[in-house]
C-alpha positions in Angstrom: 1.7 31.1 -76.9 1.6 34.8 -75.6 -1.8 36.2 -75.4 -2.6 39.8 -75.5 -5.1 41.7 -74.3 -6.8 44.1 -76.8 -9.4 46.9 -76.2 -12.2 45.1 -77.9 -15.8 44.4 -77.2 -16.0 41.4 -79.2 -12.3 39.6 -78.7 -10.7 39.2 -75.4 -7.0 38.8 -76.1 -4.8 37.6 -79.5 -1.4 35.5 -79.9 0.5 34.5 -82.9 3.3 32.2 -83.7 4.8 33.0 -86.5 7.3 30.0 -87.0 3.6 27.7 -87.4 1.6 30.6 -88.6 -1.2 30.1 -86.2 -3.3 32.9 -84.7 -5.2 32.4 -81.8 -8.2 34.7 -80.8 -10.1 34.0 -77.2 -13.1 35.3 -77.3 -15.7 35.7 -74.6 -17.1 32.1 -75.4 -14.2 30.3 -77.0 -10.6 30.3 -77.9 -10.2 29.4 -81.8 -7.1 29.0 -83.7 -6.5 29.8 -86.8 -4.2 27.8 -89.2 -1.7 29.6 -91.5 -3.1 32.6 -91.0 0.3 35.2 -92.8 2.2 37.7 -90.7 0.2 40.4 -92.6 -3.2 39.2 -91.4 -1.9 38.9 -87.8 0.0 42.6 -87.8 -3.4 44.2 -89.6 -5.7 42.5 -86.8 -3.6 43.9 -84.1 -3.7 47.5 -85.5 -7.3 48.1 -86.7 -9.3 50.4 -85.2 -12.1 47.6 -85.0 -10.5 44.6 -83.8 -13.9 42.9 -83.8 -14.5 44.5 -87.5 -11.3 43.5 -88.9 -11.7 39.5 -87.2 -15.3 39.5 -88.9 -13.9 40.5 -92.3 -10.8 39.0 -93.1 -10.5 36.0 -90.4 -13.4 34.0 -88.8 -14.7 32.6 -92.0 -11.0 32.9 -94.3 -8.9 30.3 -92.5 -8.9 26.5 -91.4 -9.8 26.8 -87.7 -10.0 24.5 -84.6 -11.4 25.3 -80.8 -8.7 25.3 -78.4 -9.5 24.2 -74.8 -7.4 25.1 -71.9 -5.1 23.0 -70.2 
């Protein structure tokens, strides 16, 4: 999955796929990704003014997640 780099204090960088409607959001102590997370969510994450804000509000504690570790 593409990451992206975002000017955020609290997230690092974000990919989606939207074929399995995952999101994942690296932070600066883990990687979590979020299971079918909708287009929508994704495409208002990436254009909030607060990144960190929006990720607080409508994502950390709204979707089935899981830690992803690095290969």
């Amino acid at each position: 999955m593409n990451m992206h780099p975002v000017d955020s204090e609290e997230i690092i960088s974000i990919g989606y796929s939207q074929s399995k409607q995952e999101l994942h959001v690296e932070l600066s102590t883990s990687t979590n990704a979020y299971l079918n997370v909708p287009s929508y969510i994704f495409q208002g994450l990436m254009s909030a003014a607060s990144k960190g804000e929006y990720y607080n509000v409508y994502i950390e504690n709204s979707f089935e997640h899981r830690q992803v570790t690095e290969a």
